[in-house]
N, C-alpha and C positions, 0 to 999 in steps of 0.2 A: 560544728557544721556551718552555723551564721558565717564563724570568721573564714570560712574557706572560703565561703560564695562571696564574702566583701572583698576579699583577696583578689577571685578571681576578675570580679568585676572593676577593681582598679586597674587589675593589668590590661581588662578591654580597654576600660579608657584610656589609659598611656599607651596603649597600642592605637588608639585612635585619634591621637592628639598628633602623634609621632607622624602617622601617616598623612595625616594634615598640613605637618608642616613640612612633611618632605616634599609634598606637592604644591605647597606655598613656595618652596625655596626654588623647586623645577619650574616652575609660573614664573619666578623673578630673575632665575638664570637667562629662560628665551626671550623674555620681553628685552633684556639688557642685550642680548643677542642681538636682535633684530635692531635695538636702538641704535648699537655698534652699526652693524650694516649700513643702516640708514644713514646715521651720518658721515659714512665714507663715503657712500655713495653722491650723498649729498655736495660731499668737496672735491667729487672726483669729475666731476661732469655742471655741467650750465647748464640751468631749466631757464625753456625762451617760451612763455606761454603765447603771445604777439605771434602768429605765425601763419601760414599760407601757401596753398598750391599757384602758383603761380607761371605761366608757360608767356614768351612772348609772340604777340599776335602779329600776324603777316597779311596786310589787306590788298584786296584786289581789286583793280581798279580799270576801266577804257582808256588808251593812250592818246584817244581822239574823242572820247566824251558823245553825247547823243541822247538819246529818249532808252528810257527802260524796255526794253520787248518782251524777255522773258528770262526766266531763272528757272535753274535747272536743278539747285541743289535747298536745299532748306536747314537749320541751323539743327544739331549734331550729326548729321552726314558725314559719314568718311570716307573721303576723295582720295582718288592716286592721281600720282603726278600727271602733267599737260591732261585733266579733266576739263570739260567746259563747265563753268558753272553760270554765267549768266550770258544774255546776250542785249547791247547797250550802242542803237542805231545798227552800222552794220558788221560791226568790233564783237565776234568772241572775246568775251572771258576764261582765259585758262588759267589752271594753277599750275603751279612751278615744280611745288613738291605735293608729295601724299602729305594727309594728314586729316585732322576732324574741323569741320565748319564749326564756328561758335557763334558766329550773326550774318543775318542777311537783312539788307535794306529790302523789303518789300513794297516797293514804291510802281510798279507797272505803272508807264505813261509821265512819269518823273524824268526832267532832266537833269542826268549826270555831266559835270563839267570833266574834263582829262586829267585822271590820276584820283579823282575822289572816290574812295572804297563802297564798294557795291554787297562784296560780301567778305568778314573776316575772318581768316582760320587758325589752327596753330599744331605743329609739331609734337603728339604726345612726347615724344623721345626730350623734350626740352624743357619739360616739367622741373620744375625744382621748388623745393620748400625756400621761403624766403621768411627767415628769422627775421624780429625787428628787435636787436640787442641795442639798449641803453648804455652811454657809455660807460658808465660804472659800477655794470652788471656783468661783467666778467671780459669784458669787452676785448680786454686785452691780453688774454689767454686762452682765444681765439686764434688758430692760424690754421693755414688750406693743408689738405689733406686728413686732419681732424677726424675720426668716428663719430656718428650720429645716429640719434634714433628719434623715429618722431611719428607721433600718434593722430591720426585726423578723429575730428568730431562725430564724423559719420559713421565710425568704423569703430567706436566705443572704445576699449583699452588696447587693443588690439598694436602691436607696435611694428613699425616698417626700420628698414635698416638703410643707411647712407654715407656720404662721405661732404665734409666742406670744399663747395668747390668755388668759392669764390666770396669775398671779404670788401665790401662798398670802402673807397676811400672818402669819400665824402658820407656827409649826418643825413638823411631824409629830410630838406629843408621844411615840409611843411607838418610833420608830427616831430614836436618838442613838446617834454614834459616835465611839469613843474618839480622842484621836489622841495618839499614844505620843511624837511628838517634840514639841508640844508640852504634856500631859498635863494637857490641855481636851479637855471634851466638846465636837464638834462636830455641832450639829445641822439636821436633810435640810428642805427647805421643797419644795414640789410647784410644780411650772410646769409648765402644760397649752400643750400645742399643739396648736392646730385645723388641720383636712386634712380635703378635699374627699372624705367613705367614697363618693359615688356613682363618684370617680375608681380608687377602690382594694377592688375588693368583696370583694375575699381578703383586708382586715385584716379583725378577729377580737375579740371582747371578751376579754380576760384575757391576750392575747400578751405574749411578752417581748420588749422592743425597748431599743434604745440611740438615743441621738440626738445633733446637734450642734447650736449655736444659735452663728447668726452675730453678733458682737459689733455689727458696725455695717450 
């Protein structure tokens, strides 16, 4: 009777050993799984953590200059086209196109000289992520057209979809960065990526974002 119950309780145990390692060995298949993944993904695509909403600003200005009267718009206001937005001696200010006010001189009783911006706006539609790629951070297998995806800070993991639409021929003269192994200056070149802003109305001029750009 002893040796049955010693018997049986060997076979618990090598049944419990067994199932242990089966789930040890299921544990080391997914994490190698995922490892795999990752490093494809990793060689498949450019991580540009340097990154940025950035829209370019259109300023509004008196063509005849005068004393500040009044302002009609205040900074994110969203104007349409030929809106007044200030009025500077006897010179309306209008805007040219719609878009959102991002600053206004609030100076009432200031004089404006002709052509100095009073209030400045910008274009949602002309939004773009502007990557700052090092140049030998993948720099060169980069080219327009390119898939992209790029996650802003505000928005947590959250990721937006886009395309390369434009490649800086020149370095960003004033961010150069050192690199200590090999002690060369390496320096950042700006790659825009366009995204549909009608798809995304919570991106933001000036956000900070990271992106990846699909190699092929």
């Amino acid at each position: 009777m002893e040796n049955n119950n010693n018997e049986k309780l060997a076979v618990k145990n090598s049944s419990g050993r067994n199932r242990l390692m089966l789930l040890a060995l299921l544990a080391f298949l997914v994490a190698g799984a995922v490892a795999l993944c990752y490093l494809s993904l990793s060689k498949s695509r450019i991580y540009v953590e340097k990154s940025s909403l950035v829209a370019p600003a259109t300023d509004l200005s008196s063509r005849i200059g005068g004393t500040l009267q009044k302002l009609f718009v205040k900074s994110g206001d969203n104007v349409e086209a030929n809106e007044p937005v200030a009025q500077i001696g006897n010179d309306i200010v209008k805007t040219k196109n719609k878009g959102i006010v991002i600053s206004v001189k609030n100076n009432i009783g200031k004089n404006f000289s002709p052509g100095e911006a009073v209030v400045s706006m910008i274009n949602p539609g002309d939004l773009r992520v502007v990557a700052k790629v090092e140049e030998n951070k993948g720099l060169s297998d980069i080219q327009v057209g390119q898939k992209a995806v790029f996650a802003v800070d505000a928005s947590g993991s959250k990721e937006y979809s886009g395309v390369v639409d434009e490649i800086s021929p020149t370095a960003r003269s004033s961010d150069i960065v050192f690199n200590i192994s090999s002690a060369r200056e390496q320096q950042e070149f700006n790659v825009k990526i366009r995204f549909s802003a009608s798809d995304y109305p919570e991106l933001k001029n000036g956000m900070s974002a990271k992106a990846w750009i699909y190699k092929d």
